[in-house]
C-alpha positions as CSV (number, residue, x, y, z in Angstrom):
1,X,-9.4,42.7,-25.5
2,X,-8.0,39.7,-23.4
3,X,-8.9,37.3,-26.5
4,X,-7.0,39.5,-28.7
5,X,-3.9,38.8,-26.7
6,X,-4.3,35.6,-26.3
7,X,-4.5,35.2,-30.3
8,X,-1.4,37.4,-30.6
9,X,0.6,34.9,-27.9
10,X,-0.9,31.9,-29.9
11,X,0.2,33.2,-33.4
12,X,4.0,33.9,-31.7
13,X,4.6,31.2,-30.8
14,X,6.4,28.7,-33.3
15,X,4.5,26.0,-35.1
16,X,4.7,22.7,-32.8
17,X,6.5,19.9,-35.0
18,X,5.7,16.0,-35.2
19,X,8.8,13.7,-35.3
20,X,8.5,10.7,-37.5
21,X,11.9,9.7,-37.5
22,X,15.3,10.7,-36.5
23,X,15.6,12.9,-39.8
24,X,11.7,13.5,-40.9
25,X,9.2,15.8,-39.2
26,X,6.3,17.4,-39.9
27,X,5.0,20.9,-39.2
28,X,2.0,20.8,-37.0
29,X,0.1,23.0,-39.6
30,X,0.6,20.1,-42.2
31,X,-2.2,17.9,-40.9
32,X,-5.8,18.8,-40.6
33,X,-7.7,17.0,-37.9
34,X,-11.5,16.9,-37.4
35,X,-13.6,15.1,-35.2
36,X,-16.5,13.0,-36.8
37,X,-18.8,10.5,-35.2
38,X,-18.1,6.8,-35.4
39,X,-20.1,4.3,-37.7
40,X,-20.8,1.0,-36.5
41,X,-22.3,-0.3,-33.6
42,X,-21.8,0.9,-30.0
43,X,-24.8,1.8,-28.8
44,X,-26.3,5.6,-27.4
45,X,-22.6,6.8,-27.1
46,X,-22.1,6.2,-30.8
47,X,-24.9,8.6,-32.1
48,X,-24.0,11.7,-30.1
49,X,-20.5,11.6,-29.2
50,X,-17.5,12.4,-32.1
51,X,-15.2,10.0,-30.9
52,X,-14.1,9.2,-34.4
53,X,-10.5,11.1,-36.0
54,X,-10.7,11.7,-39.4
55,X,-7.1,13.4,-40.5
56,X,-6.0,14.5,-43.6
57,X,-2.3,15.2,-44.7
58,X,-1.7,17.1,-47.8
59,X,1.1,15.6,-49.7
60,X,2.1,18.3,-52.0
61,X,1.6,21.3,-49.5
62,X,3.9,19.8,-46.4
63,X,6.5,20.6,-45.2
64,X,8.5,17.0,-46.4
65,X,11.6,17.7,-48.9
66,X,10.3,16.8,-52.2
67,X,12.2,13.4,-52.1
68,X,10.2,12.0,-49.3
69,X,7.0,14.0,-50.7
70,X,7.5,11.4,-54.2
71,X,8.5,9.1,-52.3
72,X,4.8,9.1,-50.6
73,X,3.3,9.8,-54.1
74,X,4.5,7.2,-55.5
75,X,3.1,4.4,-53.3
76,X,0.0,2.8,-53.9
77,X,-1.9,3.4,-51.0
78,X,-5.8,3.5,-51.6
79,X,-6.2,6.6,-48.8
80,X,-4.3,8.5,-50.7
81,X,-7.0,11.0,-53.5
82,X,-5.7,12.1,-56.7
83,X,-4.9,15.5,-55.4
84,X,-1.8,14.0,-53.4
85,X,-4.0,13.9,-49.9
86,X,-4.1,11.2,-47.2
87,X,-6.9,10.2,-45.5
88,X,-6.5,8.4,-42.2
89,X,-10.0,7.9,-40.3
90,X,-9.2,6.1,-36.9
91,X,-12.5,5.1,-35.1
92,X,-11.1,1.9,-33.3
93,X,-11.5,3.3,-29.8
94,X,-14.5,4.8,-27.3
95,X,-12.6,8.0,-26.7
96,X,-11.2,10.8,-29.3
97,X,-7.7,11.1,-27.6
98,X,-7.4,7.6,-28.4
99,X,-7.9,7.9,-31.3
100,X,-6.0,10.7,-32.3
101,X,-3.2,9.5,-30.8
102,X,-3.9,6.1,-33.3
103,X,-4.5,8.2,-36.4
104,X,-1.1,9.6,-36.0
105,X,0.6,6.2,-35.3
106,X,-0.6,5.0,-38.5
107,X,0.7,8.5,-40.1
108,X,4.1,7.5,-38.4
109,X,4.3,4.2,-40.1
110,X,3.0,5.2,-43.9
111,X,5.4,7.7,-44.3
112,X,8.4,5.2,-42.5
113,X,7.2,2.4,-44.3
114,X,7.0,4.7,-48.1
115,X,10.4,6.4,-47.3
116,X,12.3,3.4,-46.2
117,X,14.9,2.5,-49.2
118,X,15.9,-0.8,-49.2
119,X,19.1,-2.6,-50.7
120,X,19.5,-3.1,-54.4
121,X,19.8,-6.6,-54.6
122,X,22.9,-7.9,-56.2
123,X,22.8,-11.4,-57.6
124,X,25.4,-14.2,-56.3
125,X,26.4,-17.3,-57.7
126,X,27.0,-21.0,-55.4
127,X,30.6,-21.5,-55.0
128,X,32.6,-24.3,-56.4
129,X,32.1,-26.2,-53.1
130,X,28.5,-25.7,-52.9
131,X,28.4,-27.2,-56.7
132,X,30.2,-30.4,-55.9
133,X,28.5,-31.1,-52.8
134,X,24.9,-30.7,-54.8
135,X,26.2,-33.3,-58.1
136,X,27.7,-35.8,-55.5
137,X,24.0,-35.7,-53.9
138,X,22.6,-35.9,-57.0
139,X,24.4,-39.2,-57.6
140,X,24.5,-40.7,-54.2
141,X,20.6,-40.2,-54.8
142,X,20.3,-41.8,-57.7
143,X,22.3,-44.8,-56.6
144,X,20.1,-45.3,-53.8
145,X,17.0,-45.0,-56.5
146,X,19.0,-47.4,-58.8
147,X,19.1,-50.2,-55.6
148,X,15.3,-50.4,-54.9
149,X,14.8,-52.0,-59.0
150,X,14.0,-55.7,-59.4
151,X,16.5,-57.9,-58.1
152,X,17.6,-60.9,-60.8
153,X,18.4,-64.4,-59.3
């Protein structure tokens, strides 16, 4: 009876959301997170302890507005499958809240870094002063060139 209430207050409440940015978050339902053990060395720990995070974002199913979700699609990141899903496996530290706390970091920074637009770069030409300067250069140069030549007697 008393777990059946505590599922009903679980399932009322609302869904927890992970900020990204200022104008991106994610529902907390969007990311899957499983605890795996860690390859590697490290000793007894390593073989009986799941210290590793291995978290997977669906793409396609979040809750991202589509322009980010193309946005994410279209960069060409290796961790992300064919079926639109990113795999972040974070086994850098001893402990699993360490980890976790990493595998979301590097979450953070794939989806600022693939929905970042940058400028449109508009081309510019040197100004007339920056022309003259680079021609009298050019010749002050090549009179100093001209000097060093054999000199006649």
């Amino acid at each position: 009876m008393a777990y059946d209430e505590h599922l009903l207050d679980h399932l009322s409440q609302p869904p927890r959301m992970i900020f990204i940015s200022h104008s991106i978050s994610l529902e907390d339902n969007d990311v899957d997170i499983s605890a795996i053990r860690a390859q590697g060395a490290g000793g007894q720990n390593v073989n009986k302890v799941s210290s590793a995070i291995h978290l997977r974002f669906d793409i396609n199913a979040s809750s991202l507005n589509p322009v980010h979700k193309q946005m994410l699609l279209d960069s060409k990141d290796s961790r992300i499958t064919k079926e639109g899903v990113l795999i972040i496996k974070a086994q850098q530290f001893r402990t699993q809240e360490q980890n976790k706390i990493d595998a979301f970091e590097r979450l953070q920074q794939f989806i600022l870094a693939a929905t970042t637009v940058s400028k449109t770069r508009r081309p510019t030409k040197p100004s007339k002063s920056a022309k003259r300067k680079r021609t009298d250069q050019k010749t002050q140069r090549g009179i100093t060139k001209s000097l060093r030549g054999k000199v006649d007697f």
